[in-house]
PDB file of N, CA, C and O in Angstrom:
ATOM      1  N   UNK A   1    -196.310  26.162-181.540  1.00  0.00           N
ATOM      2  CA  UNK A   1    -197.198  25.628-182.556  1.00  0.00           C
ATOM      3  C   UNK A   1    -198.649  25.808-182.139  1.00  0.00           C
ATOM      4  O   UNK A   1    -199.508  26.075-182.980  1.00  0.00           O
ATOM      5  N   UNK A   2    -198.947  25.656-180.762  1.00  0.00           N
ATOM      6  CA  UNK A   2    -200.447  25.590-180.441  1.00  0.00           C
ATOM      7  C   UNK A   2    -201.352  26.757-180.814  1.00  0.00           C
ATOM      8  O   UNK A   2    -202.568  26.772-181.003  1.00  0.00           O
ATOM      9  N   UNK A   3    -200.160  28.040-180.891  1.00  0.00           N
ATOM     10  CA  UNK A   3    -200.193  29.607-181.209  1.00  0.00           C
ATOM     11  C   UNK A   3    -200.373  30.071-182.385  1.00  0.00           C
ATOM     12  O   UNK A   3    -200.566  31.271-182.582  1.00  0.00           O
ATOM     13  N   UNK A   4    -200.330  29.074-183.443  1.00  0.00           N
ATOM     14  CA  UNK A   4    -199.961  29.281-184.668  1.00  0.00           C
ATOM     15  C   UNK A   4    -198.375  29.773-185.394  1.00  0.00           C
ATOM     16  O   UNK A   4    -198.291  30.437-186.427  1.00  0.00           O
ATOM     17  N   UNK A   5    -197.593  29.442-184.856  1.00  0.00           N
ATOM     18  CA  UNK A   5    -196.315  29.989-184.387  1.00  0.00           C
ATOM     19  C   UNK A   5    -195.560  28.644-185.658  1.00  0.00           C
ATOM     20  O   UNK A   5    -195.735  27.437-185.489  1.00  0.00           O
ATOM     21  N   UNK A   6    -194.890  29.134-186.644  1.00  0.00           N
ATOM     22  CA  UNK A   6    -194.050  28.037-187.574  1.00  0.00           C
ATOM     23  C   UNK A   6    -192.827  27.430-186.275  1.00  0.00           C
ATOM     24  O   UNK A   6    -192.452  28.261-185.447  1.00  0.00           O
ATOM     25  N   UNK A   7    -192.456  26.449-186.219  1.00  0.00           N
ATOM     26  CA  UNK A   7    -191.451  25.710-185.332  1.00  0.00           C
ATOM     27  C   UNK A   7    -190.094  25.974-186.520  1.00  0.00           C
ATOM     28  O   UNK A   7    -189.914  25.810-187.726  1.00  0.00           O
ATOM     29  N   UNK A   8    -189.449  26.394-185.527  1.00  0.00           N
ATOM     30  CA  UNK A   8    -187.762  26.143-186.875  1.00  0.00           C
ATOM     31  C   UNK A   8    -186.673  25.788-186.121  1.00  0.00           C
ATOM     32  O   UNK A   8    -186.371  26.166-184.989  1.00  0.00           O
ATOM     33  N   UNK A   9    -185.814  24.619-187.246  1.00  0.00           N
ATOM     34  CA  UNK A   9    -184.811  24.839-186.265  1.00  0.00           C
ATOM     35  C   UNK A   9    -183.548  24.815-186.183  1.00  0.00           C
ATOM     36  O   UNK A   9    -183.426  23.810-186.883  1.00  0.00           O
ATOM     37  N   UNK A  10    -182.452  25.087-185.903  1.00  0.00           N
ATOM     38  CA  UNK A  10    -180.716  25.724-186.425  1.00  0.00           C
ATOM     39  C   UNK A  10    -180.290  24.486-186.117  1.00  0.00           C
ATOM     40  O   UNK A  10    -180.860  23.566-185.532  1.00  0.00           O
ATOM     41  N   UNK A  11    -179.132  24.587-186.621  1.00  0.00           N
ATOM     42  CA  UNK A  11    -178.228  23.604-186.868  1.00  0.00           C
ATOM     43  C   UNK A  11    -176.792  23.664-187.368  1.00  0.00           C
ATOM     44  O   UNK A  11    -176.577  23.929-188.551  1.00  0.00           O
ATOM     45  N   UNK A  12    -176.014  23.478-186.696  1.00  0.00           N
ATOM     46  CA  UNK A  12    -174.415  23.495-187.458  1.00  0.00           C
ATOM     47  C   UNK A  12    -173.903  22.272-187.557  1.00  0.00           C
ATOM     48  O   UNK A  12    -174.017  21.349-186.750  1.00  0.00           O
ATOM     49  N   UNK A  13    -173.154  22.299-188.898  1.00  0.00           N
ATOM     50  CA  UNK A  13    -172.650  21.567-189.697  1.00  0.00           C
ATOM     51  C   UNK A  13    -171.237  21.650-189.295  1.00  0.00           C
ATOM     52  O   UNK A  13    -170.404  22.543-189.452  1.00  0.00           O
ATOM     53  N   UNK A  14    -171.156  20.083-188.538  1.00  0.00           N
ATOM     54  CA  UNK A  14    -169.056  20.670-187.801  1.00  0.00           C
ATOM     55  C   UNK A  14    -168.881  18.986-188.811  1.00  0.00           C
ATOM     56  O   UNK A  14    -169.743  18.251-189.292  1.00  0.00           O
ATOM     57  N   UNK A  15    -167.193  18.892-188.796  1.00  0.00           N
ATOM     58  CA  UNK A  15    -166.706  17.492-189.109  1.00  0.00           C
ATOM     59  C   UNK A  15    -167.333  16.401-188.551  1.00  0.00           C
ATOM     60  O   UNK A  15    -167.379  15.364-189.213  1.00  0.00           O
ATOM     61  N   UNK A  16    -168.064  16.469-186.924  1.00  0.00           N
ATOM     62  CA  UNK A  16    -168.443  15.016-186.219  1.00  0.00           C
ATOM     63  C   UNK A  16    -169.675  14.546-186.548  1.00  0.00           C
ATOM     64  O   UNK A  16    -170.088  13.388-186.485  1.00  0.00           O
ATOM     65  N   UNK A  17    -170.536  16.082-187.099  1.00  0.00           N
ATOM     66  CA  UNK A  17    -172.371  16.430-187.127  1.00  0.00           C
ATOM     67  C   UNK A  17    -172.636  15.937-188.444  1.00  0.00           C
ATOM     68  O   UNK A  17    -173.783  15.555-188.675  1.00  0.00           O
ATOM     69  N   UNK A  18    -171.811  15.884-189.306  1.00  0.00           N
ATOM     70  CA  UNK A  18    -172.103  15.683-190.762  1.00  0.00           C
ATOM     71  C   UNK A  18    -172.813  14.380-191.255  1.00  0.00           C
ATOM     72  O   UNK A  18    -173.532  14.595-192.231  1.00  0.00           O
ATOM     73  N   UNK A  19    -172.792  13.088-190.827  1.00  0.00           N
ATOM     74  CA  UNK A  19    -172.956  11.737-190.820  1.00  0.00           C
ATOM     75  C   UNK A  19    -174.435  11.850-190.212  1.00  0.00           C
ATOM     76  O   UNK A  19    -175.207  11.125-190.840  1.00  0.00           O
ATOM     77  N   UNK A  20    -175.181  12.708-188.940  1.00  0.00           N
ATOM     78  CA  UNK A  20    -176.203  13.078-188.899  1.00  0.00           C
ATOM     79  C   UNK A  20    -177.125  13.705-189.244  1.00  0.00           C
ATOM     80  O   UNK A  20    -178.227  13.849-188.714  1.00  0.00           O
ATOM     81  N   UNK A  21    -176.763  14.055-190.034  1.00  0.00           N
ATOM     82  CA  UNK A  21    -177.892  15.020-190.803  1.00  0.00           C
ATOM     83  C   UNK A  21    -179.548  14.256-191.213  1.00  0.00           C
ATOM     84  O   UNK A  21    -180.739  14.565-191.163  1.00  0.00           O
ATOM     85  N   UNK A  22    -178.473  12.815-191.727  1.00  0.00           N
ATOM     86  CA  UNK A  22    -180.249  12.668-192.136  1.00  0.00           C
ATOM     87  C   UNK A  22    -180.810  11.824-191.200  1.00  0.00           C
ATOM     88  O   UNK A  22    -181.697  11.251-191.834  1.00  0.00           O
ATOM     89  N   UNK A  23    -180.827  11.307-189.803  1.00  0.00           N
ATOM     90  CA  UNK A  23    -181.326  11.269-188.839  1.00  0.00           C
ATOM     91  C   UNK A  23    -182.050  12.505-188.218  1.00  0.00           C
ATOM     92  O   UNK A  23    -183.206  12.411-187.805  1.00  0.00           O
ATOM     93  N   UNK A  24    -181.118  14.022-188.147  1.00  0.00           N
ATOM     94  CA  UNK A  24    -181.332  15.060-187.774  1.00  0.00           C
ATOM     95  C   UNK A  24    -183.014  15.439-187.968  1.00  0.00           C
ATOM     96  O   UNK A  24    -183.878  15.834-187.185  1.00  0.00           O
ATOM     97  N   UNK A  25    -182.994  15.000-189.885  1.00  0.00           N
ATOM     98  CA  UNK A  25    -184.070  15.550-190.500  1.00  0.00           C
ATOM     99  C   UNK A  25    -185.139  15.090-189.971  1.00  0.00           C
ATOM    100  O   UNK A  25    -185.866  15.688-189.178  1.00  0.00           O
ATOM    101  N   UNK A  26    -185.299  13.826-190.460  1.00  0.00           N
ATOM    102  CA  UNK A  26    -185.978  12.934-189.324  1.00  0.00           C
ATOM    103  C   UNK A  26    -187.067  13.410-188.177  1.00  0.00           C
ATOM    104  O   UNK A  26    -188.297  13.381-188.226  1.00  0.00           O
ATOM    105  N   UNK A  27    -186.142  13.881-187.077  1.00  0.00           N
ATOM    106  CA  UNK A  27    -186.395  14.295-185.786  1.00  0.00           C
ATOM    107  C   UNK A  27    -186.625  15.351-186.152  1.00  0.00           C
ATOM    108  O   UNK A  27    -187.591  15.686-185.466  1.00  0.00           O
ATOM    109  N   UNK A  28    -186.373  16.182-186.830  1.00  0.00           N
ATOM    110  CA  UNK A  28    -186.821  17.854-187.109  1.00  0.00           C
ATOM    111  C   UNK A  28    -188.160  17.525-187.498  1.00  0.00           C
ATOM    112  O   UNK A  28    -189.073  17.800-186.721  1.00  0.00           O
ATOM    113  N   UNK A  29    -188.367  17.049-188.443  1.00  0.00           N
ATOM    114  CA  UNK A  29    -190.127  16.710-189.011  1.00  0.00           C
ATOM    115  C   UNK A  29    -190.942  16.280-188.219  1.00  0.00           C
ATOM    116  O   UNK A  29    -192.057  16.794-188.122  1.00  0.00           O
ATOM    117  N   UNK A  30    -190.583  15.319-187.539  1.00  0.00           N
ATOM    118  CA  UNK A  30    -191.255  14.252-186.558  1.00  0.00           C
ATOM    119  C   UNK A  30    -191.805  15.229-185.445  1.00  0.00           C
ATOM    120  O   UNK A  30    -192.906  15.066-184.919  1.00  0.00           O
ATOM    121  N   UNK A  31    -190.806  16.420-185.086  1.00  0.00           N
ATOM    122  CA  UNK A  31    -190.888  17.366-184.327  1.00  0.00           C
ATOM    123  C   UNK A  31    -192.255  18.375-184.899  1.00  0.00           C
ATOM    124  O   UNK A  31    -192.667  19.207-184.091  1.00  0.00           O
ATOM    125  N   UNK A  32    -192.803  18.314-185.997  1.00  0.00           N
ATOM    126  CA  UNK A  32    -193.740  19.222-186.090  1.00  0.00           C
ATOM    127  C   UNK A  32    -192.753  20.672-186.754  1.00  0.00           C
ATOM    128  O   UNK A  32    -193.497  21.615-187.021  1.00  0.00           O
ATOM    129  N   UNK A  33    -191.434  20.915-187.003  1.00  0.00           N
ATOM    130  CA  UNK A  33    -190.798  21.941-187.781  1.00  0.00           C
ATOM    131  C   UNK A  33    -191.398  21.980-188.538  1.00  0.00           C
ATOM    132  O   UNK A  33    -192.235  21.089-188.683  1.00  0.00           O
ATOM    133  N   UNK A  34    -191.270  23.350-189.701  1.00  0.00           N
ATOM    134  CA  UNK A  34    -191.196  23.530-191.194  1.00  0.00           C
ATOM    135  C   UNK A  34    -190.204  23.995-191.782  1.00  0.00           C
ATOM    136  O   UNK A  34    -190.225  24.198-192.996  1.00  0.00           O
ATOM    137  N   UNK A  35    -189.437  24.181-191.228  1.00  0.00           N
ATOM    138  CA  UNK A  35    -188.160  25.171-191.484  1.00  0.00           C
ATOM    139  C   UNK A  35    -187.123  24.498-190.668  1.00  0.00           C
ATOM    140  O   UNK A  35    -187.254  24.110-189.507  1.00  0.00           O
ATOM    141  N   UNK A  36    -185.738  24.381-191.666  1.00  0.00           N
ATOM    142  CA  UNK A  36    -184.545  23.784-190.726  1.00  0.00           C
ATOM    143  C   UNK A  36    -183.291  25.191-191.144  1.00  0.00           C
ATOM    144  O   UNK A  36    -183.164  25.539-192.318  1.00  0.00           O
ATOM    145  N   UNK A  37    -182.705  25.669-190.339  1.00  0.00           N
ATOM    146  CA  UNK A  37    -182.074  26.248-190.676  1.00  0.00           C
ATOM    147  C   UNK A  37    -180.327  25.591-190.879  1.00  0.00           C
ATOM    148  O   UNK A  37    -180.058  24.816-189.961  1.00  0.00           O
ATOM    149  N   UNK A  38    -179.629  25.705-191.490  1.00  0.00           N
ATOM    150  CA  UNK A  38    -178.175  25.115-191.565  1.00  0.00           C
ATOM    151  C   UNK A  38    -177.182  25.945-191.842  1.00  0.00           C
ATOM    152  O   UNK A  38    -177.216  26.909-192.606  1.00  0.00           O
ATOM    153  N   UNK A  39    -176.181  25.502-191.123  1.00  0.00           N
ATOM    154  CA  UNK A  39    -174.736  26.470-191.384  1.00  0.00           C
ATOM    155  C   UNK A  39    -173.506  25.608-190.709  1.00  0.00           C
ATOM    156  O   UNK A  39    -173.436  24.677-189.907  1.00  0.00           O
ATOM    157  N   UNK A  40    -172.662  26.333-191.384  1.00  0.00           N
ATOM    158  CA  UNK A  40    -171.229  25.484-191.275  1.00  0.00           C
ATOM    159  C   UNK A  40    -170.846  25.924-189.835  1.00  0.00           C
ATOM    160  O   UNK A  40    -171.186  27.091-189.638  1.00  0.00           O
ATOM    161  N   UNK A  41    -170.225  25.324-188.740  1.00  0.00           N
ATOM    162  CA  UNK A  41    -169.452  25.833-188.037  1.00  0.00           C
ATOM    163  C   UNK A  41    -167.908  26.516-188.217  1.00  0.00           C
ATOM    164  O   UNK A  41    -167.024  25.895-188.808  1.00  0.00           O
ATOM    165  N   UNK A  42    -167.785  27.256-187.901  1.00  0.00           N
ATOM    166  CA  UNK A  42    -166.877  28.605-187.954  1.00  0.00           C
ATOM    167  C   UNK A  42    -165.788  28.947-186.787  1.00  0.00           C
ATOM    168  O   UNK A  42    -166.161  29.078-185.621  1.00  0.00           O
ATOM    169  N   UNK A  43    -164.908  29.036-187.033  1.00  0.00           N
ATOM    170  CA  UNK A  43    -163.984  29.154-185.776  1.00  0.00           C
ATOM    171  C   UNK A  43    -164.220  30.414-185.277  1.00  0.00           C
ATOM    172  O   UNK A  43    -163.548  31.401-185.576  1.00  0.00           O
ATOM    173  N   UNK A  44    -165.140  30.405-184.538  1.00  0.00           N
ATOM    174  CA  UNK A  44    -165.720  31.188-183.261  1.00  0.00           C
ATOM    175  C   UNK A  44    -166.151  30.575-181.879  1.00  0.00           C
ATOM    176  O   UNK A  44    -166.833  29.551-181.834  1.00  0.00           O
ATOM    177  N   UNK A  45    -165.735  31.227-180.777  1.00  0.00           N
ATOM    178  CA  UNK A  45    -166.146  30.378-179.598  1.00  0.00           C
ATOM    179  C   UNK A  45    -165.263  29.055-179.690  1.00  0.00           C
ATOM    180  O   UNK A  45    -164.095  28.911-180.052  1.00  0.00           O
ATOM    181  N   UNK A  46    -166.032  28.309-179.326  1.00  0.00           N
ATOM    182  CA  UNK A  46    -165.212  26.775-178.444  1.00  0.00           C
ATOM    183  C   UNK A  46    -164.857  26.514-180.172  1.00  0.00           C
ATOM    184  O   UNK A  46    -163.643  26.472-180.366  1.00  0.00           O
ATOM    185  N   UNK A  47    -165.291  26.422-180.820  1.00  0.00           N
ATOM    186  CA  UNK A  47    -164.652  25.963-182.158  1.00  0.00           C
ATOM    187  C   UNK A  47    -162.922  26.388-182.150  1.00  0.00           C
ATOM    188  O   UNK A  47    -162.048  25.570-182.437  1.00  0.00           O
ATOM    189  N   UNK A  48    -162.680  27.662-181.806  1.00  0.00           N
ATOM    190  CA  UNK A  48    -161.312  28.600-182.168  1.00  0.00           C
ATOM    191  C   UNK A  48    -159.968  27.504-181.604  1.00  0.00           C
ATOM    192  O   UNK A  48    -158.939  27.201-182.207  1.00  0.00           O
ATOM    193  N   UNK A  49    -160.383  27.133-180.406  1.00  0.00           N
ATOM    194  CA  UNK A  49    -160.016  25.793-180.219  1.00  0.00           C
ATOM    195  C   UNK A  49    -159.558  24.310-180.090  1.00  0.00           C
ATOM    196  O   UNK A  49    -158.770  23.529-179.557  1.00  0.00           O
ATOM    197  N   UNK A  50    -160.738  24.488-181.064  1.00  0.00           N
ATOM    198  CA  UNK A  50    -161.011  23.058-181.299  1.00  0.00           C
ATOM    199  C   UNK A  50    -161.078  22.499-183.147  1.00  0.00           C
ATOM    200  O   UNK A  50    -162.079  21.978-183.640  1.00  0.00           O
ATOM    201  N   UNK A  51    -160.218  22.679-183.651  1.00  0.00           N
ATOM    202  CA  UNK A  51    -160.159  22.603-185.023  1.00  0.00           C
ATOM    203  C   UNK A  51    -160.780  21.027-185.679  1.00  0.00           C
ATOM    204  O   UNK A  51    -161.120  20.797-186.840  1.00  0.00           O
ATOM    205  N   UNK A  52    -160.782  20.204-184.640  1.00  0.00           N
ATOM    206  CA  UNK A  52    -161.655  19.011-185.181  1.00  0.00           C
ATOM    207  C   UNK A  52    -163.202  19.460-185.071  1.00  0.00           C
ATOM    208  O   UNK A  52    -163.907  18.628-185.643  1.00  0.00           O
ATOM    209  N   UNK A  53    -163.793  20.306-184.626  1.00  0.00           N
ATOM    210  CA  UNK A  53    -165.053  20.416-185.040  1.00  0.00           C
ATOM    211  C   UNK A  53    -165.118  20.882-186.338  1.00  0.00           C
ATOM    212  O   UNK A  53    -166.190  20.773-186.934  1.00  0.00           O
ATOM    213  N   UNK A  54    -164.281  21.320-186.817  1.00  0.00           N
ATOM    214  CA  UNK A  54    -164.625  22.065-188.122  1.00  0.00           C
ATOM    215  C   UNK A  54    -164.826  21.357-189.293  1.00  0.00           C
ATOM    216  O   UNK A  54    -164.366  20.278-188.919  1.00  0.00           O
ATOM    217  N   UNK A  55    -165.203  21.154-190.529  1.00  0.00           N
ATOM    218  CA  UNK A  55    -165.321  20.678-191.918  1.00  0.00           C
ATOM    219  C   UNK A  55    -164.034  21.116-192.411  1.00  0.00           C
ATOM    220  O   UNK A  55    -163.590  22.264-192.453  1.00  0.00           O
ATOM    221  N   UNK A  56    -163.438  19.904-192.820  1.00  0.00           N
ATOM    222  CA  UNK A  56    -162.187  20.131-193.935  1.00  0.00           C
ATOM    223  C   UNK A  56    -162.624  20.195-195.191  1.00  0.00           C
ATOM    224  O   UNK A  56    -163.612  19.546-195.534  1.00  0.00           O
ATOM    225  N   UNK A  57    -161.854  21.096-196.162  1.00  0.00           N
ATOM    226  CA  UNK A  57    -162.800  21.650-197.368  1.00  0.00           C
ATOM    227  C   UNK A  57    -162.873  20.335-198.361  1.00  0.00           C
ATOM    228  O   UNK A  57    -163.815  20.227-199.145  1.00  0.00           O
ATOM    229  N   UNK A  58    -161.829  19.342-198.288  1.00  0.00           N
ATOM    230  CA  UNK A  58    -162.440  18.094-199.051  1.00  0.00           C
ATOM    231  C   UNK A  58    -163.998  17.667-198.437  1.00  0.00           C
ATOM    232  O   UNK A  58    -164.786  17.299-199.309  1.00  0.00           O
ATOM    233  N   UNK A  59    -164.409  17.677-197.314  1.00  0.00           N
ATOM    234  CA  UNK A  59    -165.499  16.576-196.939  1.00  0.00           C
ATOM    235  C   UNK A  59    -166.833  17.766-197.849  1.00  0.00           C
ATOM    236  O   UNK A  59    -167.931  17.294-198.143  1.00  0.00           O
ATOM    237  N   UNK A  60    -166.577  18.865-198.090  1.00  0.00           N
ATOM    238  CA  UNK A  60    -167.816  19.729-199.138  1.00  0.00           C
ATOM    239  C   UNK A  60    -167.983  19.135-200.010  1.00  0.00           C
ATOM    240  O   UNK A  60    -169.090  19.346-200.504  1.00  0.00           O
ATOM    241  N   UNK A  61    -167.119  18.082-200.752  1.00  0.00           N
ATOM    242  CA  UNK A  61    -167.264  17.586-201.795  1.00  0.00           C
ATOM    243  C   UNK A  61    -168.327  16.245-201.174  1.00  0.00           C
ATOM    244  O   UNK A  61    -169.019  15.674-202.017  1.00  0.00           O
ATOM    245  N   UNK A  62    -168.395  15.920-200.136  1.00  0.00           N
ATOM    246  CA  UNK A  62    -169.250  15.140-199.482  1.00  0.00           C
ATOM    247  C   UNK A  62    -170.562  15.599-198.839  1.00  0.00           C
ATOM    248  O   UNK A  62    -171.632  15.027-198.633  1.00  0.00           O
ATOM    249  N   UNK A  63    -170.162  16.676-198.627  1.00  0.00           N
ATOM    250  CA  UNK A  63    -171.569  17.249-197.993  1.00  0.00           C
ATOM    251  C   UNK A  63    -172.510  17.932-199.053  1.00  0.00           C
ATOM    252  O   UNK A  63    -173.714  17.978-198.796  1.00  0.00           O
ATOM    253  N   UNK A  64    -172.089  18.404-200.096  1.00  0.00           N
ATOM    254  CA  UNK A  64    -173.092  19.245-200.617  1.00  0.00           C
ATOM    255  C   UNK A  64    -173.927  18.822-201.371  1.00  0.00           C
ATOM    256  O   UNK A  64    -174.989  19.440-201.439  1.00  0.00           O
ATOM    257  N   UNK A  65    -173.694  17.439-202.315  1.00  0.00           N
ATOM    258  CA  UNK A  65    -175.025  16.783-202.553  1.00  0.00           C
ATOM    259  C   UNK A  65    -175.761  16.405-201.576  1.00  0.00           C
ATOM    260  O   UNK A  65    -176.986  16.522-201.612  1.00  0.00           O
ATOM    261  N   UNK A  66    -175.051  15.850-200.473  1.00  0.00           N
ATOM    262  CA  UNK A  66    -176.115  15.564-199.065  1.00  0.00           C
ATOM    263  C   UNK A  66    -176.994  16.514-199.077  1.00  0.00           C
ATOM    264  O   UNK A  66    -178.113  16.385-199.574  1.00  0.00           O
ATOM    265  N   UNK A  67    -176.401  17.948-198.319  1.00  0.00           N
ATOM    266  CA  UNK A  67    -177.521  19.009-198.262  1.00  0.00           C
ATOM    267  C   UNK A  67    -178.614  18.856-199.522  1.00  0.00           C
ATOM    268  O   UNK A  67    -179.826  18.889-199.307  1.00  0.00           O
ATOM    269  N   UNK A  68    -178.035  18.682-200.893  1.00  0.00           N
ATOM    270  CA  UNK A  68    -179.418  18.957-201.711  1.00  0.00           C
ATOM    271  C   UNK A  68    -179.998  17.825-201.649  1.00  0.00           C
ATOM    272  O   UNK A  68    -181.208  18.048-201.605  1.00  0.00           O
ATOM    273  N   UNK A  69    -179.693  16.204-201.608  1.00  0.00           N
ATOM    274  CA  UNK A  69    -180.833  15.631-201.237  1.00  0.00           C
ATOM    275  C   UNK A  69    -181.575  15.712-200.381  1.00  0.00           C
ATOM    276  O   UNK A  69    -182.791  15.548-200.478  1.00  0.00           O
ATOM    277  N   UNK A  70    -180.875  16.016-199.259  1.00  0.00           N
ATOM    278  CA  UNK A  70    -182.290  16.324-198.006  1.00  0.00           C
ATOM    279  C   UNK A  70    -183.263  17.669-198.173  1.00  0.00           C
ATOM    280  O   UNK A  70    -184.333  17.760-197.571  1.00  0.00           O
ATOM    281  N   UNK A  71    -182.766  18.677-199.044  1.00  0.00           N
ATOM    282  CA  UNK A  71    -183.477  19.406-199.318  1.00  0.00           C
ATOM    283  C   UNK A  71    -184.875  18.794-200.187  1.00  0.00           C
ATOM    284  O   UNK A  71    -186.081  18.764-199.942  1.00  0.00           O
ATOM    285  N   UNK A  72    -184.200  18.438-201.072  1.00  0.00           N
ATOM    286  CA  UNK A  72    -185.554  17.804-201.660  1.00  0.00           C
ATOM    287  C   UNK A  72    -186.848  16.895-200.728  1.00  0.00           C
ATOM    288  O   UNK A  72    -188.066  16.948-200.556  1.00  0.00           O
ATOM    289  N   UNK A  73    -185.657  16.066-200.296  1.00  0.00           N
ATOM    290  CA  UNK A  73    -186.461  15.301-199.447  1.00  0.00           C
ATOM    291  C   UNK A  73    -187.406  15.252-198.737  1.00  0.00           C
ATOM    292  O   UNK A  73    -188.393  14.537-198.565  1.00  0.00           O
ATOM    293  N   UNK A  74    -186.565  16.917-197.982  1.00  0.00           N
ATOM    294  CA  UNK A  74    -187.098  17.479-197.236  1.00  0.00           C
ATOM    295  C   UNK A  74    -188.968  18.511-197.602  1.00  0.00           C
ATOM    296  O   UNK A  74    -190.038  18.451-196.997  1.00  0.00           O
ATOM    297  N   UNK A  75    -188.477  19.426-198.990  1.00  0.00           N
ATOM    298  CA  UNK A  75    -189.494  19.661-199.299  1.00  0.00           C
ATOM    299  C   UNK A  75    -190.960  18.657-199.446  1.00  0.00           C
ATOM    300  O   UNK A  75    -192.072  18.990-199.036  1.00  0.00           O
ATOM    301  N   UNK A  76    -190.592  17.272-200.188  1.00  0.00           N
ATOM    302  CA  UNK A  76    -191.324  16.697-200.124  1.00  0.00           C
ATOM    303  C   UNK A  76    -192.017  16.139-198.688  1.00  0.00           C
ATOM    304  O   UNK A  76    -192.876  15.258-198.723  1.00  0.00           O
ATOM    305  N   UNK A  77    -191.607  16.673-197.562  1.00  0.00           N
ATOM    306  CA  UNK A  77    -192.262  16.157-196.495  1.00  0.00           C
ATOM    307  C   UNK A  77    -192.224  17.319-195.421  1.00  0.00           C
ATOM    308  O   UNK A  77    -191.651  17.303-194.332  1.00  0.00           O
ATOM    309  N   UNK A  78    -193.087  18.485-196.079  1.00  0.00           N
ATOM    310  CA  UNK A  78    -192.927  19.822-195.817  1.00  0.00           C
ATOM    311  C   UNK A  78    -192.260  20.414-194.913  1.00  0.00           C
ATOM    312  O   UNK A  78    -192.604  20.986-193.879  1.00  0.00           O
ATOM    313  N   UNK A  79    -190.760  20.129-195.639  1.00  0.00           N
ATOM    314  CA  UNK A  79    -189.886  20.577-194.364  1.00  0.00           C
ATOM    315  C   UNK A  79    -188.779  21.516-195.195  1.00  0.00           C
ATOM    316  O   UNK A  79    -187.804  20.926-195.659  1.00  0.00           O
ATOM    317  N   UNK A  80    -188.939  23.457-195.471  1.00  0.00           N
ATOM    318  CA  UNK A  80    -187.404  23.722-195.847  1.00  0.00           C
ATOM    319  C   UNK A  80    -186.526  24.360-195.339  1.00  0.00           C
ATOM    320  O   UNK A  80    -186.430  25.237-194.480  1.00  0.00           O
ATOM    321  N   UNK A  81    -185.569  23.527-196.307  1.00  0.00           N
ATOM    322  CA  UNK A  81    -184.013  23.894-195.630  1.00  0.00           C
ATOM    323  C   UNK A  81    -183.811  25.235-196.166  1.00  0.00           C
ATOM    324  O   UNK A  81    -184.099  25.549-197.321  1.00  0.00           O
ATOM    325  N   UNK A  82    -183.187  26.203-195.088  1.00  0.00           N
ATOM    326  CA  UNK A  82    -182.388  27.534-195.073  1.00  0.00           C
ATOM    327  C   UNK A  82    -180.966  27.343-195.093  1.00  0.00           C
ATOM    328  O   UNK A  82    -180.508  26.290-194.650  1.00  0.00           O
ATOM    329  N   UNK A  83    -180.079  28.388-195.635  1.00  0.00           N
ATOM    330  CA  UNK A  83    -178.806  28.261-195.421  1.00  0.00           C
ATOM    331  C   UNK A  83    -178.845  29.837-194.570  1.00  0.00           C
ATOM    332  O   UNK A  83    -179.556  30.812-194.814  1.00  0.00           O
ATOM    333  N   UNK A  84    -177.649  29.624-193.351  1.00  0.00           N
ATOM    334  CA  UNK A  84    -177.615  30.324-192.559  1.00  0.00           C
ATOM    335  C   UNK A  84    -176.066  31.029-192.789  1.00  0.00           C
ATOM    336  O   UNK A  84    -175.042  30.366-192.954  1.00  0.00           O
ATOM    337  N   UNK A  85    -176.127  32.424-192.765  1.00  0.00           N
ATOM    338  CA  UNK A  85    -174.638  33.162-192.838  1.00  0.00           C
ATOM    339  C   UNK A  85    -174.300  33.148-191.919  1.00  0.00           C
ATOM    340  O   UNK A  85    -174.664  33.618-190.841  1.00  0.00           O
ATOM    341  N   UNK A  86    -173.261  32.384-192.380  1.00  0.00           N
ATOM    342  CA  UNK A  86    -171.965  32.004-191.055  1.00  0.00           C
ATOM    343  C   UNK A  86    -170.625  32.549-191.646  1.00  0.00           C
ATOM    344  O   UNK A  86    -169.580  32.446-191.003  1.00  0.00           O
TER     345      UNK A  86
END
């Protein structure tokens, strides 16, 4: 930031992470970000595993108004959300 440099920052969306998000945001702003990037976790790596990290496709029906309120939210407190290909 001191560089002129935008701060951004990633984030995956597993079954345990979901309930944090809007704390997450929070700390992303507070942090001086402008940009949050988001994506689902994917059975790759330690996930392949570990099938409780993952989102069961009912909890989308829970998460995806989440994501758009914090988007908004977010815009309003110049912070936007990206969706990341996963």
């Amino acid at each position: 930031r001191a560089h002129g440099l935008a701060v951004s920052v990633n984030a995956q969306i597993g079954s345990a992470t979901m309930r944090d998000l809007p704390a997450l945001m929070d700390s992303i702003i507070e942090i001086g970000a402008t940009h949050w990037q988001i994506q689902l976790t994917v059975a790759m790596g330690n996930a392949v595993d570990h099938d409780e990290l993952l989102l069961q496709p009912y909890q989308l029906d829970e998460l995806m108004p989440l994501l758009a309120d914090l988007y908004k939210r977010g815009l309003d407190r110049g912070l936007l959300m990206n969706v990341g290909n996963n």
